[in-house]
PDB file of N, CA, C and O in Angstrom:
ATOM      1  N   UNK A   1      -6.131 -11.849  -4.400  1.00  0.00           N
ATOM      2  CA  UNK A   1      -5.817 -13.144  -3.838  1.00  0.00           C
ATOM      3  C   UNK A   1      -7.069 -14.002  -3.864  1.00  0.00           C
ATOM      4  O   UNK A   1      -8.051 -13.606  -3.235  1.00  0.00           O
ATOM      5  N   UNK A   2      -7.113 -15.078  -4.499  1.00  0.00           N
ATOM      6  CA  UNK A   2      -7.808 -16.167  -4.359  1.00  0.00           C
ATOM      7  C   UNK A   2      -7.845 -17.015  -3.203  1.00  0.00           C
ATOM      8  O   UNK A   2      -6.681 -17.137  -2.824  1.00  0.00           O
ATOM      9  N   UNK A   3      -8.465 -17.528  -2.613  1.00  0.00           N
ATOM     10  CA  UNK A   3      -8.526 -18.596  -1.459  1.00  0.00           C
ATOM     11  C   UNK A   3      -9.604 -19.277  -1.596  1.00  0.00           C
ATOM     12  O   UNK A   3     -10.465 -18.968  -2.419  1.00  0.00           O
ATOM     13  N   UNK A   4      -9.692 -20.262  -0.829  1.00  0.00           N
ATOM     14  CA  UNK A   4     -10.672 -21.355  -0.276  1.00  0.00           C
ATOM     15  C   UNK A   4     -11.361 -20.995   1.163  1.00  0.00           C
ATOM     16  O   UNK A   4     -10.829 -20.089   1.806  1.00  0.00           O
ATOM     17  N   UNK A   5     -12.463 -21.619   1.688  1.00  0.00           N
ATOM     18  CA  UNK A   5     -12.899 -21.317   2.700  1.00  0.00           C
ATOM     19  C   UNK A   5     -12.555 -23.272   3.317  1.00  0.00           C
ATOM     20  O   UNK A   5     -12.690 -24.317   2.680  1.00  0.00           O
ATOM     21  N   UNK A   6     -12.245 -23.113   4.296  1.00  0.00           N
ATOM     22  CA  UNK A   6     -12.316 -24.754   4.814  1.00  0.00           C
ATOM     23  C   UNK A   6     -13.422 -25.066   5.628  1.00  0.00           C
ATOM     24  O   UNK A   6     -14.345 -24.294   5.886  1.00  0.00           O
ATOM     25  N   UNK A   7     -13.289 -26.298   6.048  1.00  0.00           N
ATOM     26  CA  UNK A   7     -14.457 -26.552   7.447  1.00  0.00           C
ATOM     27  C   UNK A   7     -12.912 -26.768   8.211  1.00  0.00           C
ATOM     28  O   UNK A   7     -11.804 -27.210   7.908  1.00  0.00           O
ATOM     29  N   UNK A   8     -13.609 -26.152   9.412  1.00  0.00           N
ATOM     30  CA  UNK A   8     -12.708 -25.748  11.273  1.00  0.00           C
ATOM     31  C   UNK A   8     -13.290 -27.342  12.185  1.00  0.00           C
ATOM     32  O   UNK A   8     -13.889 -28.232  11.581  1.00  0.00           O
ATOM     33  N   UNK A   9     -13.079 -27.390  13.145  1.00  0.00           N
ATOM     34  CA  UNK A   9     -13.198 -28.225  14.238  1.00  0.00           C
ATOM     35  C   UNK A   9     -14.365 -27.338  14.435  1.00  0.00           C
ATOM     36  O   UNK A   9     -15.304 -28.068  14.115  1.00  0.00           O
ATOM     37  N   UNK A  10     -14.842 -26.228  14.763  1.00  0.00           N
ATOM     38  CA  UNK A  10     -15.748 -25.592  15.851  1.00  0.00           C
ATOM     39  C   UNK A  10     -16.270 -24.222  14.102  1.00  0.00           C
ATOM     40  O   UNK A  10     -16.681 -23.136  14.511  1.00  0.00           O
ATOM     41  N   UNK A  11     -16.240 -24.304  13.033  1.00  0.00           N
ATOM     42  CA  UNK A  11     -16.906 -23.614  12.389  1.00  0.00           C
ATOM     43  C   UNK A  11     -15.792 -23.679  10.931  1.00  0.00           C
ATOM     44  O   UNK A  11     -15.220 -24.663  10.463  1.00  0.00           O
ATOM     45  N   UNK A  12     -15.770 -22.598  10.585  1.00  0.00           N
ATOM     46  CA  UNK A  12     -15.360 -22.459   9.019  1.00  0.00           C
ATOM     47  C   UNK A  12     -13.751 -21.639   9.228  1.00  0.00           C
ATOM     48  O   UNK A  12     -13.599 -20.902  10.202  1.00  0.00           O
ATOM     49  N   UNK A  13     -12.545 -21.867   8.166  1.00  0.00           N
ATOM     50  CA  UNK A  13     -11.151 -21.470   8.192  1.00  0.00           C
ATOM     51  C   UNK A  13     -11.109 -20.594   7.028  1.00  0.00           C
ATOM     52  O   UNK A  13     -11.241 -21.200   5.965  1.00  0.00           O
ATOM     53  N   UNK A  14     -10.939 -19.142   6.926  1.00  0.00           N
ATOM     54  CA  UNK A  14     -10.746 -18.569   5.888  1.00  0.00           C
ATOM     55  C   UNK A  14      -9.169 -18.615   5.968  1.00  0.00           C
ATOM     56  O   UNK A  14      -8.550 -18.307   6.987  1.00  0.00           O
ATOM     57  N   UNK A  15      -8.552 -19.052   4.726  1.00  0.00           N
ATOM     58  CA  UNK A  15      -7.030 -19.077   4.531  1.00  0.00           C
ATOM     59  C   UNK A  15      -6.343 -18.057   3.475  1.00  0.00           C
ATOM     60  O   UNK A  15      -6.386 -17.918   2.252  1.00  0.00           O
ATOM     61  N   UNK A  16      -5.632 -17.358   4.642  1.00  0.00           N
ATOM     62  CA  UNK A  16      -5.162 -15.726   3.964  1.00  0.00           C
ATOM     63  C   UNK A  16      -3.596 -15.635   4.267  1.00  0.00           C
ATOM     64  O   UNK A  16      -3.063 -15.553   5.374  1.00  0.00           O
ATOM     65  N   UNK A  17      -2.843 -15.680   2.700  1.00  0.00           N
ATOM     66  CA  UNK A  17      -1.492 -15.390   2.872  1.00  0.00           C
ATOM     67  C   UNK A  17      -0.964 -14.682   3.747  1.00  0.00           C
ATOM     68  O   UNK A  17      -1.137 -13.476   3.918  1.00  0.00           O
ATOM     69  N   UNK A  18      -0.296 -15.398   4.340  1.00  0.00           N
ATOM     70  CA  UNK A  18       0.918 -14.830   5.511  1.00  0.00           C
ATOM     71  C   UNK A  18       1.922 -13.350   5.138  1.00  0.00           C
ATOM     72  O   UNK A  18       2.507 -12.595   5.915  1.00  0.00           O
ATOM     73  N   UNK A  19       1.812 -13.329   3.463  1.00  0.00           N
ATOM     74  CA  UNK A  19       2.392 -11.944   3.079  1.00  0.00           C
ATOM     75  C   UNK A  19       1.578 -10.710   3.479  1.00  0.00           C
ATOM     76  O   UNK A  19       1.892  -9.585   3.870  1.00  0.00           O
ATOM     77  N   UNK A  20       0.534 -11.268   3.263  1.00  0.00           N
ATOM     78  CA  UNK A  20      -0.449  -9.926   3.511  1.00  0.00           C
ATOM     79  C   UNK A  20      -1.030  -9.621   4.590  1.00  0.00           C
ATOM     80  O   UNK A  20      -1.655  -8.572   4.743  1.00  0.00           O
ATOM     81  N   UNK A  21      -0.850 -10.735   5.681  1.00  0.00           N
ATOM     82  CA  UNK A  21      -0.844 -10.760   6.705  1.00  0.00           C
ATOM     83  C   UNK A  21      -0.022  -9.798   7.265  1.00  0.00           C
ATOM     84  O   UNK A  21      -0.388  -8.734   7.763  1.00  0.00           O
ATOM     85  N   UNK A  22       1.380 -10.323   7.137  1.00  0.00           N
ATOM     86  CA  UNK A  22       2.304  -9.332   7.872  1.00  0.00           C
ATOM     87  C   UNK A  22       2.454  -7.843   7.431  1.00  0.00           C
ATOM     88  O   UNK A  22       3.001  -6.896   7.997  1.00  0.00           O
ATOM     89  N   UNK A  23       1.836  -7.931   6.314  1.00  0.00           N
ATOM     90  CA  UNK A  23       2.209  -6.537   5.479  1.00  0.00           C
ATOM     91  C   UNK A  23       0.997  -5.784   5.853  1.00  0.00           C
ATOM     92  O   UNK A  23       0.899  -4.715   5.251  1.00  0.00           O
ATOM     93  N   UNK A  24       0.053  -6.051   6.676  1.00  0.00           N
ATOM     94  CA  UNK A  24      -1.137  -5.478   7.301  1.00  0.00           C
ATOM     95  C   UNK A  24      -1.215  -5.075   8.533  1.00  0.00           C
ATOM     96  O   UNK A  24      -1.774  -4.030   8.868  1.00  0.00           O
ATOM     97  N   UNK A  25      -0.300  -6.389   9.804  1.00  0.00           N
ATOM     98  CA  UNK A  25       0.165  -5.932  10.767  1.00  0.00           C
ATOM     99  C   UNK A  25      -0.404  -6.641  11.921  1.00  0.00           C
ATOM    100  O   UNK A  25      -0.331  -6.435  13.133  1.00  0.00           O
ATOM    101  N   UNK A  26      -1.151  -7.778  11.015  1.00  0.00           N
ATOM    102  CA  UNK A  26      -2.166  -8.788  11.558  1.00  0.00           C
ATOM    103  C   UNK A  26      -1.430 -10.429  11.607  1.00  0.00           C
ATOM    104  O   UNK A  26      -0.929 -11.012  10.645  1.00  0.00           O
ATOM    105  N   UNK A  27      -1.548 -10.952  13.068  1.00  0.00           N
ATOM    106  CA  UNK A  27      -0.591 -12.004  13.186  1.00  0.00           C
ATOM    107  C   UNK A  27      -1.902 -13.440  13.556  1.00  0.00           C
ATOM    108  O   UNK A  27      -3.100 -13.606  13.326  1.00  0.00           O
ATOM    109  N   UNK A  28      -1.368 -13.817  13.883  1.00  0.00           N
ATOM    110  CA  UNK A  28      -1.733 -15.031  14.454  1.00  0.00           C
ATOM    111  C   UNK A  28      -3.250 -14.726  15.734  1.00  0.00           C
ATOM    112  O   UNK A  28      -4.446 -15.017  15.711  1.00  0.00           O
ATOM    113  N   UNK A  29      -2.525 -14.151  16.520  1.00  0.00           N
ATOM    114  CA  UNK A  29      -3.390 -13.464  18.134  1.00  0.00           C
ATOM    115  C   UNK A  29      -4.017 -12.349  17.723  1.00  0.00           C
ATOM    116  O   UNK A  29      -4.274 -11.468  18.543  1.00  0.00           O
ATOM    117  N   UNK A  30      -4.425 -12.191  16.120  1.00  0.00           N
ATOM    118  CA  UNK A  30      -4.810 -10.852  16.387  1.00  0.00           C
ATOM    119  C   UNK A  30      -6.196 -10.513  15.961  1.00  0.00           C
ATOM    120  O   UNK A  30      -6.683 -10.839  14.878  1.00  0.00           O
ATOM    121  N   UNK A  31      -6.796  -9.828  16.902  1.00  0.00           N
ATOM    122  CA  UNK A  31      -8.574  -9.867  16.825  1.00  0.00           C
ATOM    123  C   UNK A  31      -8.990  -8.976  16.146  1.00  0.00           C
ATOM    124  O   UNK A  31      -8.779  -7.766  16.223  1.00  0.00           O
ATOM    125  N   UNK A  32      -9.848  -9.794  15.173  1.00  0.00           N
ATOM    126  CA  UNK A  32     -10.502  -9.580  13.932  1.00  0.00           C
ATOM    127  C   UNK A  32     -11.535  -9.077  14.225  1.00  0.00           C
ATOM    128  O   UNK A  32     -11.885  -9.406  15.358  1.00  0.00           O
ATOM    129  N   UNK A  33     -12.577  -8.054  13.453  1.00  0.00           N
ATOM    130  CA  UNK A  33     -13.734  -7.749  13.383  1.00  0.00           C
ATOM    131  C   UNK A  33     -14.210  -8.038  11.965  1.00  0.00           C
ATOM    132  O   UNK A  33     -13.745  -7.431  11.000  1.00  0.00           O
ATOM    133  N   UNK A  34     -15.270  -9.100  11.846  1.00  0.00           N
ATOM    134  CA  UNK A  34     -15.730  -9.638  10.449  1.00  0.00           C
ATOM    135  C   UNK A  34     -17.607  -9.410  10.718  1.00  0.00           C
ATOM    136  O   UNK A  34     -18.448  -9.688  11.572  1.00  0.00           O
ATOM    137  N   UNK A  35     -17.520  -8.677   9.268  1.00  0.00           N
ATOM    138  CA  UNK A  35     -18.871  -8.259   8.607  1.00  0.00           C
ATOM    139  C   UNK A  35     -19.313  -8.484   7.525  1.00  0.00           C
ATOM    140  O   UNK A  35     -18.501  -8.639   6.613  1.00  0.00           O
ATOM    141  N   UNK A  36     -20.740  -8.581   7.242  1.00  0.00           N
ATOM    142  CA  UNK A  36     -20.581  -8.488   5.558  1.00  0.00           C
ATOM    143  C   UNK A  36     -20.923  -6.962   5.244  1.00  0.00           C
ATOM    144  O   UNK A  36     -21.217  -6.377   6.287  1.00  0.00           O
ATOM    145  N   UNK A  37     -20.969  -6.184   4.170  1.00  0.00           N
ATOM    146  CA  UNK A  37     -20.876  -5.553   3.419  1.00  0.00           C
ATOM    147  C   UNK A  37     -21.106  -5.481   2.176  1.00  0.00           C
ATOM    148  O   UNK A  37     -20.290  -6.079   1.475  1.00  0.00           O
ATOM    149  N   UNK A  38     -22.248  -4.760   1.463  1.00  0.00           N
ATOM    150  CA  UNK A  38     -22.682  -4.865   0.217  1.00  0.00           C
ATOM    151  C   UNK A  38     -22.238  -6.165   0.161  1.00  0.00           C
ATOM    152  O   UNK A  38     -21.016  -6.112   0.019  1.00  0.00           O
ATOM    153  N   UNK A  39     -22.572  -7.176   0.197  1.00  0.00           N
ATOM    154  CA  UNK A  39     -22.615  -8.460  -0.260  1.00  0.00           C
ATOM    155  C   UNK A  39     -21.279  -9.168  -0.106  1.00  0.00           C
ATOM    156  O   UNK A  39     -21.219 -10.005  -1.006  1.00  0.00           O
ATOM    157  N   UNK A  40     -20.397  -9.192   0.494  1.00  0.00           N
ATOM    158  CA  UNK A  40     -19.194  -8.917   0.781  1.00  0.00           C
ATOM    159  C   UNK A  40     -18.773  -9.284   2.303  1.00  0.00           C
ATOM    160  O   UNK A  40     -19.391  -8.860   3.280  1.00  0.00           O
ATOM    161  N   UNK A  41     -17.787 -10.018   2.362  1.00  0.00           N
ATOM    162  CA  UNK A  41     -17.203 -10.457   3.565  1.00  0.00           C
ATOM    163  C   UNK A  41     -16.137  -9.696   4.065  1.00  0.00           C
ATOM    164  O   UNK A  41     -15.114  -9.946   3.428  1.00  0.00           O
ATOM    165  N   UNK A  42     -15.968  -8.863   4.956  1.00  0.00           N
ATOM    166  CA  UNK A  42     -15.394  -7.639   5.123  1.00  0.00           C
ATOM    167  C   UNK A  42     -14.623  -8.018   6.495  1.00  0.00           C
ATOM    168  O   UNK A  42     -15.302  -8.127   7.516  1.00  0.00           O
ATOM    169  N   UNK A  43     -12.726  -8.293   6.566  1.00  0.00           N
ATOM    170  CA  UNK A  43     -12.557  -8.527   7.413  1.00  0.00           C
ATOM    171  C   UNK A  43     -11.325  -7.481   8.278  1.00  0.00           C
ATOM    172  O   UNK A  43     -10.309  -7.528   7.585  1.00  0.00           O
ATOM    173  N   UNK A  44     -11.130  -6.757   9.274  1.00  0.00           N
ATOM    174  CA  UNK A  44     -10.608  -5.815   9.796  1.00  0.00           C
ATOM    175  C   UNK A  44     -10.160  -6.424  11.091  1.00  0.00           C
ATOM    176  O   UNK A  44     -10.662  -7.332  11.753  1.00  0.00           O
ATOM    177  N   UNK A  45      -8.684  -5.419  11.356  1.00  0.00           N
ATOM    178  CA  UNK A  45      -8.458  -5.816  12.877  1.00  0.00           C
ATOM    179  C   UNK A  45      -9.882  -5.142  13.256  1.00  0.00           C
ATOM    180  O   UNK A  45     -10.682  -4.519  12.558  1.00  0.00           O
ATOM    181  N   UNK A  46      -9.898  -5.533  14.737  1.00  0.00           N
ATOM    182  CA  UNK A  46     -10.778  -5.394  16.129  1.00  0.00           C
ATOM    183  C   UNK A  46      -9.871  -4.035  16.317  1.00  0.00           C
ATOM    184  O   UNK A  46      -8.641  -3.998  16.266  1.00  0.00           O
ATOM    185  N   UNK A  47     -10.783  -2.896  16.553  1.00  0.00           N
ATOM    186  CA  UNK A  47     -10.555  -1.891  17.235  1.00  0.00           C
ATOM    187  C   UNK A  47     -10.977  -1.509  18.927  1.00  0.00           C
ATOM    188  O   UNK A  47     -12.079  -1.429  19.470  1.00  0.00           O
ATOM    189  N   UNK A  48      -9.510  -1.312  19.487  1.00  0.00           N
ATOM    190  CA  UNK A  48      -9.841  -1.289  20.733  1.00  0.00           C
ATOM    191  C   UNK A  48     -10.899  -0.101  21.436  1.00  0.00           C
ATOM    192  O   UNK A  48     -11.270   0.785  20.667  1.00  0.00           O
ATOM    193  N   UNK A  49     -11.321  -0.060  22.650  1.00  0.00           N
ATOM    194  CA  UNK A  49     -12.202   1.329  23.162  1.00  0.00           C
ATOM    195  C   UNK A  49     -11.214   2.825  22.677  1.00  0.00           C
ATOM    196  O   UNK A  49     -11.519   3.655  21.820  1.00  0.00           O
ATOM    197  N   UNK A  50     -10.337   2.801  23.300  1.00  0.00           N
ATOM    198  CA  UNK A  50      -9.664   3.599  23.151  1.00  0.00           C
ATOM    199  C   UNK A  50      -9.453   3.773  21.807  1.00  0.00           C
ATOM    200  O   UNK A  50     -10.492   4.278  21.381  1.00  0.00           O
ATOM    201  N   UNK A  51      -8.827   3.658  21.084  1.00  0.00           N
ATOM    202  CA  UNK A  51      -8.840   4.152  19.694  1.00  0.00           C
ATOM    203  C   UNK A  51     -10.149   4.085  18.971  1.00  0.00           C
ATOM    204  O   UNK A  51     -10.201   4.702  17.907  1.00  0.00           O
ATOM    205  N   UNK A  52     -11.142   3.483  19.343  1.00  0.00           N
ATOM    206  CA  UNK A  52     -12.348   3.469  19.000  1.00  0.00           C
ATOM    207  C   UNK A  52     -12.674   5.505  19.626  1.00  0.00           C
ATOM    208  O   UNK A  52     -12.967   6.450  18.894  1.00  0.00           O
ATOM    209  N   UNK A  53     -12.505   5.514  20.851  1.00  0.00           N
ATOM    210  CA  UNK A  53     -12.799   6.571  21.137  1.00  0.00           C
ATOM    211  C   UNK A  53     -12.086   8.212  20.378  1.00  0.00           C
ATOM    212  O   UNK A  53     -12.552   9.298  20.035  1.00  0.00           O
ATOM    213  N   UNK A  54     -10.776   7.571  20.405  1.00  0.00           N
ATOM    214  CA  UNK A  54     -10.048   9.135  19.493  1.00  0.00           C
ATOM    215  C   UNK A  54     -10.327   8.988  18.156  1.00  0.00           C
ATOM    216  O   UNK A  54     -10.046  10.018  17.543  1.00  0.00           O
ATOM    217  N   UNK A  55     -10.972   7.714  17.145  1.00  0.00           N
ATOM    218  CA  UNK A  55     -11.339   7.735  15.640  1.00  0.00           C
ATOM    219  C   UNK A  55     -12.744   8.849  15.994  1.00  0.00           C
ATOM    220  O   UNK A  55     -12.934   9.724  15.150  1.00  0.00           O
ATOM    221  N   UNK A  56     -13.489   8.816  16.951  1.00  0.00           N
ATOM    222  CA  UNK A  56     -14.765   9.419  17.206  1.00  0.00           C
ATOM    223  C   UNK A  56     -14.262  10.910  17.639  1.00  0.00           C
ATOM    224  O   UNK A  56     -14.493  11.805  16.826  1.00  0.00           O
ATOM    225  N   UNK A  57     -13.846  11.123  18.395  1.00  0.00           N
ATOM    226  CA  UNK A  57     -12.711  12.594  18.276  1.00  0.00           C
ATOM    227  C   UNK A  57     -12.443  13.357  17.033  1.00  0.00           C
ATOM    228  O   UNK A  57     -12.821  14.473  16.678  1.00  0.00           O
ATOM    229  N   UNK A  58     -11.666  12.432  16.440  1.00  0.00           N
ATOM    230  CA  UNK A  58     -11.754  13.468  15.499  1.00  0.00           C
ATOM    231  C   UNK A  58     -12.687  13.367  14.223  1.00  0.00           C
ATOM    232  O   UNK A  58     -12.812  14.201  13.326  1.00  0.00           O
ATOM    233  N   UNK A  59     -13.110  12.537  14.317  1.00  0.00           N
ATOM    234  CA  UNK A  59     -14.600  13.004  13.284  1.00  0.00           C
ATOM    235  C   UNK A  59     -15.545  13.952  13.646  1.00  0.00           C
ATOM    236  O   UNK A  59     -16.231  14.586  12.844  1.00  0.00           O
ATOM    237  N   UNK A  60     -15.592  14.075  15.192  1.00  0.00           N
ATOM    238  CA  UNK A  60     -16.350  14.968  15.746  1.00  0.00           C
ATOM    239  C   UNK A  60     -15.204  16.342  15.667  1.00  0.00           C
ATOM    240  O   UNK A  60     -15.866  17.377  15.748  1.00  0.00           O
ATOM    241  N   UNK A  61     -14.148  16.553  15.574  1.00  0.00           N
ATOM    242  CA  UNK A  61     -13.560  17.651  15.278  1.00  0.00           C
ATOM    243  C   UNK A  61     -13.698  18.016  13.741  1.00  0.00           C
ATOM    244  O   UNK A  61     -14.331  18.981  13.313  1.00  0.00           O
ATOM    245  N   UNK A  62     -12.936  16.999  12.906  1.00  0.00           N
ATOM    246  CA  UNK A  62     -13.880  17.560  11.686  1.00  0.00           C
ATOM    247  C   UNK A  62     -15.269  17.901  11.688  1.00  0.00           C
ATOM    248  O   UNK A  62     -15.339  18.863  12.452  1.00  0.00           O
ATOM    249  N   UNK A  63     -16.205  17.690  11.333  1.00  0.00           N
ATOM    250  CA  UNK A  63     -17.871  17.762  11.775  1.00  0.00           C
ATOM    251  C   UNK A  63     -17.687  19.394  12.026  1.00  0.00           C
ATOM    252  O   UNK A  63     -18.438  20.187  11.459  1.00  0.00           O
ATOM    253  N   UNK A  64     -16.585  19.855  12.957  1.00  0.00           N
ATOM    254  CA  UNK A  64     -17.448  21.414  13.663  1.00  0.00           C
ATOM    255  C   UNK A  64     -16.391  21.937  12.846  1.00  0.00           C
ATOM    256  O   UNK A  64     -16.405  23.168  12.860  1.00  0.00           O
ATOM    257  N   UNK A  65     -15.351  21.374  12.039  1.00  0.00           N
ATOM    258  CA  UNK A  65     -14.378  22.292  11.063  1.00  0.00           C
ATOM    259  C   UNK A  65     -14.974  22.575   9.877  1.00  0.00           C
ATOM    260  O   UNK A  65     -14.760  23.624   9.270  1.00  0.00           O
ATOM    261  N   UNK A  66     -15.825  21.581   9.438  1.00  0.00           N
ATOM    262  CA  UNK A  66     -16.243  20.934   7.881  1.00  0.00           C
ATOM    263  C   UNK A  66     -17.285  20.960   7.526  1.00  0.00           C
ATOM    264  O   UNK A  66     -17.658  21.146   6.368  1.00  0.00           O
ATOM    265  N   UNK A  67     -18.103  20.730   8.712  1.00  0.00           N
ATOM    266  CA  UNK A  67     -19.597  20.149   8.126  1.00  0.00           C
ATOM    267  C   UNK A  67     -19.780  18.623   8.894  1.00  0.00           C
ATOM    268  O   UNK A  67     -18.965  17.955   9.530  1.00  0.00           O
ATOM    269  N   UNK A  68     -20.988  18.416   8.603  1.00  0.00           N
ATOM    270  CA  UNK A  68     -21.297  16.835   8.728  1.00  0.00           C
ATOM    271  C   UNK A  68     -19.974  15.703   7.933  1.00  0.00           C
ATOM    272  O   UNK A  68     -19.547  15.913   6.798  1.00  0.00           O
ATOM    273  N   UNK A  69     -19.641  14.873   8.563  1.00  0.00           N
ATOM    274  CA  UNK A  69     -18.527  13.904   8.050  1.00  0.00           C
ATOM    275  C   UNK A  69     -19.117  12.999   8.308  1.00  0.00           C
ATOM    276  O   UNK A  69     -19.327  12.920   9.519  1.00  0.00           O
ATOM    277  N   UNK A  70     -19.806  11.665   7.325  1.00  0.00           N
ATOM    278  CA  UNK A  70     -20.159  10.510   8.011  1.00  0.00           C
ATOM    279  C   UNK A  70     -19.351   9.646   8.653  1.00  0.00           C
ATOM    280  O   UNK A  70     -18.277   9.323   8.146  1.00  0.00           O
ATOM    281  N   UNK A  71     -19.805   9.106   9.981  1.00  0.00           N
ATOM    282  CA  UNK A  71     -18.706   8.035  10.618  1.00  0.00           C
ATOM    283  C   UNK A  71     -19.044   6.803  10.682  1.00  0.00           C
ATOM    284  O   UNK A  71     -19.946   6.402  11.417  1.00  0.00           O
ATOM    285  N   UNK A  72     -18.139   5.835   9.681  1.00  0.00           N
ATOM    286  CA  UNK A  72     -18.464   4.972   9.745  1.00  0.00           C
ATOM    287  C   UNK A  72     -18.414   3.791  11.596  1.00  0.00           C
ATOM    288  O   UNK A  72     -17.421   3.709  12.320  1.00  0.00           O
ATOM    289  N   UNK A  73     -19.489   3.240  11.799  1.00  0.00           N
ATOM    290  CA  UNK A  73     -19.153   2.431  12.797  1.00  0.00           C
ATOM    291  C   UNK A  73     -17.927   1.478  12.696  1.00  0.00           C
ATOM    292  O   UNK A  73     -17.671   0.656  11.816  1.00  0.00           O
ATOM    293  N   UNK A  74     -17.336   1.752  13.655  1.00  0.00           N
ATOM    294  CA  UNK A  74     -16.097   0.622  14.037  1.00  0.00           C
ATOM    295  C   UNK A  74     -16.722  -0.427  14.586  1.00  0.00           C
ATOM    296  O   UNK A  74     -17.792  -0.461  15.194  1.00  0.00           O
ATOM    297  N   UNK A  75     -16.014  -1.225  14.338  1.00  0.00           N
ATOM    298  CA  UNK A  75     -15.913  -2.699  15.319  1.00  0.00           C
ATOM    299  C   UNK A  75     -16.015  -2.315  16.290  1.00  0.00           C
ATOM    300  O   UNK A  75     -15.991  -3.074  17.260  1.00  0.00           O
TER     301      UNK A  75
END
């Protein structure tokens, strides 16, 4: 998908089809966590504590099944 970046009232509008929107699970109200990345604008829902906390669960359960597993930081 191609887009434009706009100018906002209060900063900048990235404009992202509503298909892929919904087909992601991401609406209107829904909080984003934006980074860059290797050079790269990297945009994800916002992960709450709680699921922040059981993604860390079980990486730390893999880890003592597996070996070292790197974890990436969440939002």
């Amino acid at each position: 998908m191609i887009t434009r970046i706009a100018r906002g009232r209060d900063g900048y509008v990235l404009h992202i089809d509503p298909e892929l929107l919904a087909e992601l699970g991401i609406d209107e109200g829904t909080p984003v966590s934006v980074r860059k990345e290797a050079g790269q604008i990297v945009v994800t829902p916002a992960y709450s504590e709680a699921r922040q906390g059981v993604y860390r669960g079980r990486v730390e359960e893999v880890n003592q099944r597996f070996g070292l597993v790197r974890s990436q930081q969440r939002p």
